[in-house]
Structure formats: C-alpha cells, structure tokens
C-alpha positions in Angstrom: 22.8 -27.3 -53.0 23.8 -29.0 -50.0 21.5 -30.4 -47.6 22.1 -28.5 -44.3 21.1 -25.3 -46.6 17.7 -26.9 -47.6 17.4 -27.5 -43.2 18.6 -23.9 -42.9 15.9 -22.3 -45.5 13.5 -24.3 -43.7 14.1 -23.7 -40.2 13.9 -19.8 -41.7 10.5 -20.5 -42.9 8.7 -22.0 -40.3 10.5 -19.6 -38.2 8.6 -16.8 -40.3 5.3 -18.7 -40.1 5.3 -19.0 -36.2 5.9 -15.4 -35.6 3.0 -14.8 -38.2 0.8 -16.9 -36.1 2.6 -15.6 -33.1 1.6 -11.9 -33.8 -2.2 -12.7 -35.3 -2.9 -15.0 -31.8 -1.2 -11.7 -29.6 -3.4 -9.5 -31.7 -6.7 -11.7 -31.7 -6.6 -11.5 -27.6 -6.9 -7.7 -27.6 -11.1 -6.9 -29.1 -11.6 -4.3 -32.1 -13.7 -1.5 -31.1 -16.7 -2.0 -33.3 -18.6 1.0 -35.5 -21.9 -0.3 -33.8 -22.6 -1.3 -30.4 -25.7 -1.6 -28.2 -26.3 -0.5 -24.8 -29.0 -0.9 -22.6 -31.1 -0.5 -25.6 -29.4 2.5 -27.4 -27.9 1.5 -31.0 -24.9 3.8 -30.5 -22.8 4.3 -33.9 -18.9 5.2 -33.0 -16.9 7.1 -35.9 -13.5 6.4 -36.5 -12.0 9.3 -34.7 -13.4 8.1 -31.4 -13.1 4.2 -32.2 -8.9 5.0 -32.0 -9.3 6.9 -29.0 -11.3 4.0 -27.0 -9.2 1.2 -29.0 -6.3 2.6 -27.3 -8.3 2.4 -23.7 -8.6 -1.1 -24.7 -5.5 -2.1 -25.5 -4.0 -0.8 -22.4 -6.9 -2.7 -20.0 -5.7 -6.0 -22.0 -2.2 -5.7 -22.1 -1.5 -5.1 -18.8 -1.6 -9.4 -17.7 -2.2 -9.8 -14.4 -3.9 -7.1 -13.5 -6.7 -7.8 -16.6 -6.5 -11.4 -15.5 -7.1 -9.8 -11.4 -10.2 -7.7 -12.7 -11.7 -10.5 -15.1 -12.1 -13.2 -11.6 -13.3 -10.4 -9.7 -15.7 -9.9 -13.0 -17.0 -13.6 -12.7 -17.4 -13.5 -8.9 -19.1 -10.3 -8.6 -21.2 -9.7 -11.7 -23.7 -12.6 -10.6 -24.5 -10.5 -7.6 -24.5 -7.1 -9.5 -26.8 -8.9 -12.5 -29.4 -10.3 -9.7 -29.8 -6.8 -8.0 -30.1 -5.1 -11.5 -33.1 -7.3 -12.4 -34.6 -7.0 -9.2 -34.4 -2.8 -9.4 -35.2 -2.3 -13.6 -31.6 -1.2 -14.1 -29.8 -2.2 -17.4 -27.0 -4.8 -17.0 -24.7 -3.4 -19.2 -24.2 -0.7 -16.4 -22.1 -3.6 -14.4 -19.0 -2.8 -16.6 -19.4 0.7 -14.8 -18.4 -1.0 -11.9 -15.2 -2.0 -13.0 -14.1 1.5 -14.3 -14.8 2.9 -11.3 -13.1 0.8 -8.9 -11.7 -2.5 -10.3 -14.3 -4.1 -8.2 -11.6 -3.2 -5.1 -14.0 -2.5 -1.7 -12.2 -0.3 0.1 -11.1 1.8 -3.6 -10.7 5.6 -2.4 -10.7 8.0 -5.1 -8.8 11.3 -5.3 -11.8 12.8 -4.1 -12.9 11.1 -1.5 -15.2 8.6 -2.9 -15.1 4.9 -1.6 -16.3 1.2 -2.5 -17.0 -0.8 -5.1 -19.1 2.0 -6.4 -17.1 5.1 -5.6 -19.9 7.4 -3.5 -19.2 10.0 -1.7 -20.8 9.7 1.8 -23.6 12.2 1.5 -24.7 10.5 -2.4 -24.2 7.5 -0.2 -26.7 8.2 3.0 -28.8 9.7 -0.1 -29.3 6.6 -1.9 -29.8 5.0 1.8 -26.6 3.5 2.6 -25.5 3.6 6.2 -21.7 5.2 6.2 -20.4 5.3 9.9 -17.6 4.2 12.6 -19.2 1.1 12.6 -20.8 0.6 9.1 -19.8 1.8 5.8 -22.0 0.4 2.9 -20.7 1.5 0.2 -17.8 -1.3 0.4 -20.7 -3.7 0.3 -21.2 -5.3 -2.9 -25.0 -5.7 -1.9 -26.2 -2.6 -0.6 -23.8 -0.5 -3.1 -25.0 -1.7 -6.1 -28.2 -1.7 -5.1 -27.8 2.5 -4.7 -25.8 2.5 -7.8 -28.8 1.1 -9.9 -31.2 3.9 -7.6 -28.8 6.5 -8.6 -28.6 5.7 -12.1 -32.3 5.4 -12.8 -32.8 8.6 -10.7 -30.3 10.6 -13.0 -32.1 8.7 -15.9 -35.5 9.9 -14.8 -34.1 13.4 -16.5 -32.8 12.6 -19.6 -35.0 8.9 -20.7 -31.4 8.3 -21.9 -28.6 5.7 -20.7 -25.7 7.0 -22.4 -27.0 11.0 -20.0 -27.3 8.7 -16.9 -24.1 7.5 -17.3 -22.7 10.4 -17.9 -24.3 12.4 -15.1 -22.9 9.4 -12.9 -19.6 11.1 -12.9 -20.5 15.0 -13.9 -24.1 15.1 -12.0 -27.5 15.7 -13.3 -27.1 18.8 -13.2 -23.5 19.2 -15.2 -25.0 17.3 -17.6 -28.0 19.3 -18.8 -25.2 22.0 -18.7 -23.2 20.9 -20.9 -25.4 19.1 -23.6 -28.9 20.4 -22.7 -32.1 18.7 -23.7 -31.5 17.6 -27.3 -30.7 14.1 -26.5 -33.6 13.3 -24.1 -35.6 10.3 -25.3 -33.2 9.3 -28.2 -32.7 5.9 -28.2 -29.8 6.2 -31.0 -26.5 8.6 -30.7 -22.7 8.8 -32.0 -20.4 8.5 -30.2 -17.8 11.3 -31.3 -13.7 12.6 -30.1 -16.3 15.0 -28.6 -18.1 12.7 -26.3 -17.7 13.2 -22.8 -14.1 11.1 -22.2 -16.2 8.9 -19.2 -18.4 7.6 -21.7 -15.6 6.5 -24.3 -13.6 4.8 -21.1 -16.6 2.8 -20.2 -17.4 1.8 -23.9 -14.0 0.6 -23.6 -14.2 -1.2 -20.4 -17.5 -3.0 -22.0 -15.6 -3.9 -25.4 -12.4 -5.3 -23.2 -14.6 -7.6 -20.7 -17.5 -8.5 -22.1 -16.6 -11.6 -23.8 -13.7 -12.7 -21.5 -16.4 -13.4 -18.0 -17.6 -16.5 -19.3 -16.3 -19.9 -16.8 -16.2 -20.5 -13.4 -14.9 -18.2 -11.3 -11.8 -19.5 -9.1 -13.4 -17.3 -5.9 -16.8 -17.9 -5.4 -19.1 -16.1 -3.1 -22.2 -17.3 -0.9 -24.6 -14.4 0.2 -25.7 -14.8 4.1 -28.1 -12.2 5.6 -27.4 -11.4 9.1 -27.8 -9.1 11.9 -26.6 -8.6 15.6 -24.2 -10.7 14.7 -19.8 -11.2 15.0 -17.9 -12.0 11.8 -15.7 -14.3 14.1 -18.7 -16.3 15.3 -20.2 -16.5 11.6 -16.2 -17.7 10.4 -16.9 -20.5 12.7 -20.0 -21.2 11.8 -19.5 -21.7 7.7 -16.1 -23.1 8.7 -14.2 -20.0 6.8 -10.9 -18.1 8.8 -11.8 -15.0 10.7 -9.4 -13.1 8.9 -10.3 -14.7 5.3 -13.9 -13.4 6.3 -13.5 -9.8 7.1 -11.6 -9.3 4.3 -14.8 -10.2 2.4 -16.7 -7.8 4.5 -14.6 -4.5 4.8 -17.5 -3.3 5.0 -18.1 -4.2 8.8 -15.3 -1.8 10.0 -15.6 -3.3 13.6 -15.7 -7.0 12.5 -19.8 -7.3 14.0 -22.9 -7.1 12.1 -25.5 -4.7 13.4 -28.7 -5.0 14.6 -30.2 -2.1 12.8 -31.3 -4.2 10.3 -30.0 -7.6 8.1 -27.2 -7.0 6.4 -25.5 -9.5 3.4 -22.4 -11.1 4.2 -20.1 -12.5 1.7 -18.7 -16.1 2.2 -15.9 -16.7 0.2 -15.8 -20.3 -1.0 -13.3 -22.1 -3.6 -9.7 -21.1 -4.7 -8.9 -18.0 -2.6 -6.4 -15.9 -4.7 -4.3 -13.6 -2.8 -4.7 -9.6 -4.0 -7.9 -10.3 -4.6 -9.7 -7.8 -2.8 -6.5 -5.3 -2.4 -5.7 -2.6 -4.7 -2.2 -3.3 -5.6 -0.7 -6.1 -7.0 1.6 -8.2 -5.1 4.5 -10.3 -6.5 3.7 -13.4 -4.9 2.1 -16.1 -7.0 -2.1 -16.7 -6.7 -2.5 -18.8 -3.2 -4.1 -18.1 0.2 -5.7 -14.7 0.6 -4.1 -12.4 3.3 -4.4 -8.9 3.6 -2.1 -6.3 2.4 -1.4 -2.4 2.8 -3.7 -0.7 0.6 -1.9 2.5 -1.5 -2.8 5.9 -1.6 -4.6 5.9 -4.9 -6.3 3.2 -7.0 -4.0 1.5 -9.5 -5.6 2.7 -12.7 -7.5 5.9 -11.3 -7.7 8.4 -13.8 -8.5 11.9 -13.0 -9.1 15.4 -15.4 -7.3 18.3 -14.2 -7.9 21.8 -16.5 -9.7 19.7 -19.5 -6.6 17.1 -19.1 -6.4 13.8 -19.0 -4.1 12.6 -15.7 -2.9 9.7 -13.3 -2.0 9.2 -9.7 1.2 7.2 -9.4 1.2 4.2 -7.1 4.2 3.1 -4.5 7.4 1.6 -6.2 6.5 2.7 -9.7 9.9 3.8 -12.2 9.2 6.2 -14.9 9.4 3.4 -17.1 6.8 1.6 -15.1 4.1 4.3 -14.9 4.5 5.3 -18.7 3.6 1.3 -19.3 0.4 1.7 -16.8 -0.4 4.7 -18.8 -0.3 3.6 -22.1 2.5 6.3 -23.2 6.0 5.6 -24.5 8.4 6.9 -22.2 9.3 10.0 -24.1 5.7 11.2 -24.4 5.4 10.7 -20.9 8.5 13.0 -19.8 7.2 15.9 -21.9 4.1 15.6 -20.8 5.0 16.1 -17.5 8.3 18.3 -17.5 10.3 15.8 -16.4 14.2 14.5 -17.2 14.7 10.6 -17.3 16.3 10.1 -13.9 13.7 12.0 -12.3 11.7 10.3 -9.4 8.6 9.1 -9.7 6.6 10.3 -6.4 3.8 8.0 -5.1 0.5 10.3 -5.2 1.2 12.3 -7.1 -1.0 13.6 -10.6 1.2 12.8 -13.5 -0.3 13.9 -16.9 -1.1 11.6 -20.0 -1.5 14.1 -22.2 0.1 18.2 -23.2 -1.1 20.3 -20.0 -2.7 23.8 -21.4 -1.5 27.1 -21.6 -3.4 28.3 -19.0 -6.1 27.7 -16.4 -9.2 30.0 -15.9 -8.6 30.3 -12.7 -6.7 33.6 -11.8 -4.1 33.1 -9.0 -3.1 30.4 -6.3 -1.4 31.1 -3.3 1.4 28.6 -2.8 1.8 26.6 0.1 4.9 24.4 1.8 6.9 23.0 -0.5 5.3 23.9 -3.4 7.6 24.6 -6.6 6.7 25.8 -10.3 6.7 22.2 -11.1 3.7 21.4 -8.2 2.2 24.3 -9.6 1.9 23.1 -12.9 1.3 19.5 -11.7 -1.7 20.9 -9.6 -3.4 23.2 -12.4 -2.4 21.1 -15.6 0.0 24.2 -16.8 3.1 23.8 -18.6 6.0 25.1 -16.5 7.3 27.2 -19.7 3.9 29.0 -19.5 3.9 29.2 -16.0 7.6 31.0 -16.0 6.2 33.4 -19.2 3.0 34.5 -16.6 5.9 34.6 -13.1 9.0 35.8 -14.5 10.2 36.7 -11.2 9.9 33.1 -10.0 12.8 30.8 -9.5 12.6 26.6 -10.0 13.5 26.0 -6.3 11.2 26.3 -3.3 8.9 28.9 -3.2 8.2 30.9 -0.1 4.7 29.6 1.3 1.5 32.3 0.7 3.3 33.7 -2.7 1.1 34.6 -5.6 1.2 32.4 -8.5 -0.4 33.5 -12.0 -2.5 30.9 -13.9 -3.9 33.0 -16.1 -2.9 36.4 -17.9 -6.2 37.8 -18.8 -8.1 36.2 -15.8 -10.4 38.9 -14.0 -10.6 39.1 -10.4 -14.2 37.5 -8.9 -17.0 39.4 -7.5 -18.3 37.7 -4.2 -21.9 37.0 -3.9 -20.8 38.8 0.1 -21.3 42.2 1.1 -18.9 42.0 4.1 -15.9 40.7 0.9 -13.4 43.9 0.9 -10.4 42.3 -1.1 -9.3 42.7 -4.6 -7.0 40.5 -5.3 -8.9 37.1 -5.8 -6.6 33.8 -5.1 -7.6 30.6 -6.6 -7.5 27.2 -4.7 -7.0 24.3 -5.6 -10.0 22.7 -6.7 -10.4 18.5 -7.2 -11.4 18.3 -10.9 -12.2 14.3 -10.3 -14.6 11.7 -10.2 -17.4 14.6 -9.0 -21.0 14.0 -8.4 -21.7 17.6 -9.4 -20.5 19.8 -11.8 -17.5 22.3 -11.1 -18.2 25.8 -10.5 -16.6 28.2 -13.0 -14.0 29.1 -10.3 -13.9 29.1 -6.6 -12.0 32.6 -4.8 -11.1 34.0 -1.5 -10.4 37.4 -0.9 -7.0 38.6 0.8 -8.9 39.4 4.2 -10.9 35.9 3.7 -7.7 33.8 3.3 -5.8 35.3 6.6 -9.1 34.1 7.8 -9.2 30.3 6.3 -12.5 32.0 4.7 -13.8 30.4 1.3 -16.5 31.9 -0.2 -17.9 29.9 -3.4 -18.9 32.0 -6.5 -22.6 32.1 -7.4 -24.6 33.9 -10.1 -27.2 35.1 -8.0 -29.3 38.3 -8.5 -29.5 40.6 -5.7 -33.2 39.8 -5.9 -32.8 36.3 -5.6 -31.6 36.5 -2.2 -35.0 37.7 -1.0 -36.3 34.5 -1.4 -33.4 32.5 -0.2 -32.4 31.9 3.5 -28.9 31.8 4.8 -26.6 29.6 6.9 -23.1 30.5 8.4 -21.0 27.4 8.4 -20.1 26.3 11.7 -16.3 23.8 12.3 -16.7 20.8 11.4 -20.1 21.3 9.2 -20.7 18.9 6.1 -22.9 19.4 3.4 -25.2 17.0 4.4 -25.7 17.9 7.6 -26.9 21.1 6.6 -29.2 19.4 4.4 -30.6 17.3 6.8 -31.3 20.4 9.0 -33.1 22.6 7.2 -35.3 19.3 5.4 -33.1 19.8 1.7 -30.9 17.7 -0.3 -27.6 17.9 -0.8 -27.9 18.5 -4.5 -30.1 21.9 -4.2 -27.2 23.1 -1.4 -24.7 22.5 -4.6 -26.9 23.9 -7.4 -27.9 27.3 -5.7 -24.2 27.8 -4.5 -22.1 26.5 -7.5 -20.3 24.5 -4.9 -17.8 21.3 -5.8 -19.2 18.3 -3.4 -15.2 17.6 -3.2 -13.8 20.7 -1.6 -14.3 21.0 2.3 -16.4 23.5 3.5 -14.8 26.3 5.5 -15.7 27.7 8.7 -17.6 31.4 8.5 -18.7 30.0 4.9 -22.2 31.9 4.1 -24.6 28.9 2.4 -27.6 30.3 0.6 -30.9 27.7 0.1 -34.6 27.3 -0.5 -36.5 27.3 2.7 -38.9 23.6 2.0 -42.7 24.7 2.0 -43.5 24.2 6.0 -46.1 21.2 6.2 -48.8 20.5 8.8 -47.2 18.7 11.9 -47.5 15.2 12.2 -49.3 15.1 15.2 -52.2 17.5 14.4 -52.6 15.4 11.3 -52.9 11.7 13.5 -55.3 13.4 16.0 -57.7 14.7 13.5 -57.3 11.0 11.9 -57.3 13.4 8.2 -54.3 10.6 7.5 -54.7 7.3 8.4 -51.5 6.2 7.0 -49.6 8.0 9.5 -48.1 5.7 12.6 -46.8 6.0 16.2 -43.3 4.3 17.1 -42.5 4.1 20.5 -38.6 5.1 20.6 -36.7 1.8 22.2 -33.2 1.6 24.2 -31.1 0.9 21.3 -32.6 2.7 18.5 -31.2 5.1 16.5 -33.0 8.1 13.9 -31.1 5.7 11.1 -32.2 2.2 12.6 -35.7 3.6 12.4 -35.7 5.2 9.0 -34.5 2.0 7.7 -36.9 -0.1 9.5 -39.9 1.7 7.7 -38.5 2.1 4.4 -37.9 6.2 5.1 -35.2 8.5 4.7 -33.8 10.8 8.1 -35.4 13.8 6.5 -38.5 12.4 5.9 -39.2 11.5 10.3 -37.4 15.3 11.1 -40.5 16.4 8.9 -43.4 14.3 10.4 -42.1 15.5 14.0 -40.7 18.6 13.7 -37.3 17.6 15.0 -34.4 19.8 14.7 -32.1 17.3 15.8 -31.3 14.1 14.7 -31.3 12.5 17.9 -33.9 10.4 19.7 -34.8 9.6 23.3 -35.8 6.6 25.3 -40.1 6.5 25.0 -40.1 9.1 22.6 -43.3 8.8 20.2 -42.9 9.3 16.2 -44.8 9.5 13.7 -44.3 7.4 10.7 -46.2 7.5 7.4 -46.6 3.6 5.9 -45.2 3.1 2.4 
C-alpha cells in the first residue's frame, strides 16, 4: 500500500477521534438532570417522565451562549447580595435560582402582567411586603430591598404549607391557588416527587438550579459595592466614588429621578471592575463586552414564558425571524409553525404570545367580543385555541379582519354565567381576555360581562357567594382610577382577602361601577382613648413634620400604612403639618 494511503487512513482516524471528543466535551457542558436532588432541605426524587421534561429546560438555558454566559456574571455579581440577605431573614439559599427565572436578574424586567424588578412584584404584593413603589422610588428594581421582600413573601407563603417546594409554588399561583389545587396533603413533608404532573413553575426552576448551580463559582467581571444613603443625588455620589453619572444610574434604576430620598437609607449599588455592556438591559446587543451604556429596553423579557388555557407560550422580542424564535424556544422550526398556525414566510410580530406547545380545543370560557384588528388567528393566539377549532365553533367567520364588538365562540357547551348582581339583566355572557401569567393569585373560573354591562365598560367578576353570605359582607362601588390596594388600605384589609372573597385576577384592571364585596375588620378601640387611660404603654405620639409623608413614617417605625390608619382613625392617607399620631413600638 502506498504511503499517502497509510497518511490518508490516519488523518480519517484522528479525524473520527476529535469529533468523539468534540461531541462528549459539547455534551459534558450541558448538566444531566439527576433522579435526586435537594432543596432547601426537601430530598425531592424526579421520575423519568419529568427528568426529560426539565432536561429539555436545561438544555435550552445552556445552549443559548451568550445569553447563559450574560445571566451566569449577573449570577456571580448578584448572588453575594441575595445569599447575605437570605441569612440575615431565615430564607433558604437555594431560592436565589428563583431569581433568575423570574427575571434574568434584569432590574427594570416587566412581565406580561405587569410585574417589575429583579423579583417580578406587582406593586400592591410590593407595598405589601414594604417596598416603596412611586414617581420617585420604585423598590422592587432594587436588588436590596426586593430580595429582602422576596425572602418575606416566601416564608410568609411557607408559614401555610411548612413546605418549600408549596412556597415556591404559591410564589407564582398564590397561597391561596395552591391549597386549591393540591390541598393539605403535602404540608410538613420534607420528601416529594417530582412528577410530568408537577406544577410546570416548579420543574422550570429545578431546571434553572440544575443549569447554574455549578457554573457561579470565579470572580465576577462586574463587581458591586453596597453604599447606604439618603437625601442624597446619584450625580453627587458618581463623584464622590469616582464612577460616571450615567454608569451609576444604570445601577440604580431603581431611583427613577436620579436622587436618593430622605425617607429613609436606601442601598446603592457601585459598580466596580470590568463593566460589560447589556448587562443590566434585557436584550442582547451585538456589540462585543466593553463599556456599559444604556440601551432601549423591549416590550417583553427575553425568555418570559407565560400559560395561556393550560399552554405553555412565549412573547417574541424585536428583530426576531421564525427561525430565530423557534431557537429561543427550544422547538424545531416545523413544530413551531403548527403550533402556532403559521406558514414559513409569515412574520414574526414583536409582543406577541407565540405558543410552544398544541393549543387546546377549546377554552372554558364562553364568548369574547372582538376588538380592532382582531382576526381568527388573534383570537386563537389570545385564548390558546386552534384556528381549525375556532372555524368548526364560528362557521360564519371569515380569516380577514373582523368587525370590532363581534361575538366569538370559545367554547361549544360553555353556559352563560350567573352574576353575583341583582341590577345584571343580560344573557348573553362575553368573556375577556384574561392574563393567565406570572399571577400572585389564582384565576377565577371565568370572568363575564353582561350585554348592558359591556356598552357600559362594566366588569363584574364571578364569585360563589351565597345569598346569605352577603349579610355579613360590606360593599364598595369602584370609583375611575381605583386600585386594589387602595381599597384595601381604606377599609384596613389586604389585598389578598379583596381577591379571595371576589375570585378576582390581581392582573386584570378594575373597572369603574365594579361592585367589590369584603369583610368589614373587627373595629378596635381608638388610639387615643387607649394613650390617655395609659391601658398601653407601648403606644407613642409623633408630631407630624414639614416633609413627612404617611409612608416616611410607617417606615421610620417599622409599621405598615394600615397599621397608623388604625391607631388614628384616619380615612385618608394623608397627613398634615403638627398633626399628632399614635404609634405602637415594635
């Protein structure tokens, strides 16, 4: 044989052997979901019909480069912080992983629903867990004062259960949805499988754990230094720690004027080290790693996944092809397009919900009322029912435009709703579209407006009270402009009573004329009768100065709003110059 065959057969074997080693070194970087795995004390044993679901959550989060890479030095910078204020409140430190699923570790991350920061709250679970969220302030873009509420909202969800794996659940479905949904049969255990019927937010955190816990270790190239301050300017402090202005506040979004109040002392975050550009934005540009600077921030979250009618979905982001998109969602492309009723040259639409998996048949909600611009293909983008379905319920509907206000089926067998109001005349009930994501609170069974009601802009929620439960219950007529916790604040309940007794979703707006049914609280003896008889001697006066604020003081003695309305009897949530209150020491 001649000699350049023996270099040829060679060449072809080492060829052979470095794609071996090739393949085993790509596949070693992505981790193997384990049968066993521990958290926060729980010995949870996943069976192999759940292990391939999360493995496949896991090898999406590690294949996607830069954006793993992105989340794991965010990881290294933040997770000091997040560890220190989990020790300090008794909270678990597996639960930092959370953090990551939730927002990517982003500041400013807006959900679908409304919920912002590094630890998506809404702003009434926010001000309830005692961040401030105003013009000036918003907290929950604070890696300091959010976490901190994370780790109170976690261990108050897990005084129900005396179970992790419930408190993380109940951080996206409520308290509430959860002992719905799985009852009291867990409560205490300190073992559990994890199933293809655990709740999907508990498989995509497991997942988030298995992908980043072992790639955090090393020193982060952006390194933070914690300063309290207060009554102070981010550009004075920049000056001060020798940091740009505009480097600074883009460490502190939370400061949405660029000052630091005087209400109390707040942490500010100086970056120090290697700043990497995209660090603190949600999408990813395409210029290489250098000097931070600011840029647009998308509609939706890269990465934010949503449920819409018991399906899995996605919002896409700016720029993204079909191609693109199926990548992000770890679909080929032809599962993607029949998934979502779409041809290959179709456009992919920034915002909008694109589906990861079939949609249903149906959803048990009865009709929707279309508005501009909708189509049969919105329609079934909106409700997570296939357009063939959709055309079998409307067969008088066309695929173009349809006219706004026309009645769309969802449902074949769906009854119309009874109305928990007498003044309701309508028959016909009309479904709305509901926001089936990231909730604090579990859904109602359906939300309806009669005919009259929606020439009105009237919703009236569903509920499943008796007629003789309303004896005991007081009502309120929603007024423009109303929030939930506003009305809790007034009549001295929380926001998560005002959700249970009306089966309302936290996400939907309320509307005005809207009838809210509650508890009245047990009327207490006012505060002042109580210092003047000196039967408490842990109650306080505070003389009410120029610039204080019902918030400021609150804060300043370790209460909540509700908490001073109650000792003085206020009705408002204002204070005056001189004004006297009484303050019960903690």
């Amino acid at each position: 044989m001649s000699q350049s065959f023996f270099i040829f057969a060679a060449m072809r074997f080492f060829a052979a052997v470095l794609v071996f080693f090739g393949v085993a070194a790509s596949s070693a970087q992505t981790p193997e979901v384990p049968h066993k795995i521990h958290f926060a004390g729980m010995s949870l044993s996943i069976r192999d019909d759940a292990r391939r679901e999360i493995q496949k959550d896991v090898d999406a989060l590690t294949q996607r480069g830069r954006y793993f890479d992105m989340k794991v030095e965010r990881a290294k910078t933040y997770f000091p912080i997040i560890e220190n204020i989990f020790r300090q409140e008794g909270l678990p430190d597996d639960f930092k992983y959370l953090c990551l699923q939730e927002s990517a570790l982003v500041p400013d991350a807006v959900s679908v629903s409304n919920a912002v920061g590094f630890w998506q709250f809404k702003d009434f679970t926010a001000q309830e867990m005692g961040l401030r969220v105003d013009a000036e302030v918003d907290e929950r873009m604070n890696i300091v004062s959010a976490s901190r509420g994370a780790a109170r909202y976690l261990k108050q969800n897990n005084a129900y259960f005396n179970n992790w794996i419930l408190a993380l659940q109940s951080y996206q479905m409520g308290a509430g949805g959860v002992k719905r949904s799985v009852g009291d049969k867990f409560n205490g255990a300190s073992h559990m499988e994890i199933s293809a019927d655990t709740y999907w937010y508990v498989k995509k955190y497991l997942a988030h754990k298995i992908a980043f816990e072992n790639m955090i270790q090393g020193t982060p190239q952006v390194r933070v230094a914690l300063v309290e301050a207060s009554e102070r300017k981010l550009s004075d402090i920049a000056g001060e720690v020798s940091v740009a202005e505009d480097v600074l506040r883009e460490y502190n979004k939370w400061s949405k004027r660029g000052t630091v109040p005087g209400d109390k002392r707040y942490a500010v975050l100086i970056p120090t080290g290697s700043a990497l550009q995209d660090f603190s934005s949600l999408a990813m540009n395409s210029a290489k790693a250098g000097k931070a600077v600011a840029s647009a921030k998308p509609d939706h979250p890269v990465d934010a996944r949503v449920e819409i009618n018991g399906v899995r979905a996605m919002r896409a982001v700016g720029g993204e092809t079909v191609a693109a998109i199926a990548m992000r969602a770890g679909l080929d492309v032809s599962r993607f397009l029949q998934y979502n009723d779409l041809a290959i040259d179709d456009q992919i639409v920034a915002g909008q919900i694109y589906f990861l998996q079939k949609k249903k048949r149906k959803n048990k909600q009865a009709v929707y009322r279309t508005r501009l611009g909708d189509d049969l293909w919105r329609v079934s983008q909106q409700f997570g029912v296939r357009i063939k379905n959709l055309k079998k319920l409307n067969p008088d509907l066309n695929d173009g435009l349809l006219a706004a206000g026309t009645s769309v089926r969802l449902n074949a067998h769906a009854m119309p709703v009874s109305l928990p109001v007498a003044a309701a005349t309508g028959s016909e009930s009309i479904a709305e579209l509901s926001d089936d994501t990231f909730g604090w609170v579990a859904k109602p069974s359906v939300t309806a407006i009669t005919n009259a009601e929606n020439r009105e802009g009237v919703l009236q929620q569903k509920t499943v009270l008796k007629p003789g439960d309303r004896d005991s219950l007081s009502q309120h007529v929603i007024q423009p402009g109303e929030t939930l916790f506003a009305i809790a604040q007034q009549y001295g309940v929380t926001v998560a009573s005002l959700v249970e007794t009306n089966h309302l979703n936290a996400a939907d707006p309320l509307k005005s004329g809207q009838i809210i049914f509650f508890k009245p609280k047990t009327e207490v003896q006012a505060p002042s009768a109580v210092a003047e008889d000196k039967t408490d001697p842990e109650m306080i006066q505070y003389i009410v100065k120029g610039s204080d604020t019902l918030y400021g003081i609150a804060r300043q003695f370790g209460a909540t709003i509700n908490e001073l309305m109650i000792w003085n009897n206020k009705s408002a949530m204002t204070v005056t110059v001189g004004e006297v209150l009484w303050i019960r020491k903690k």
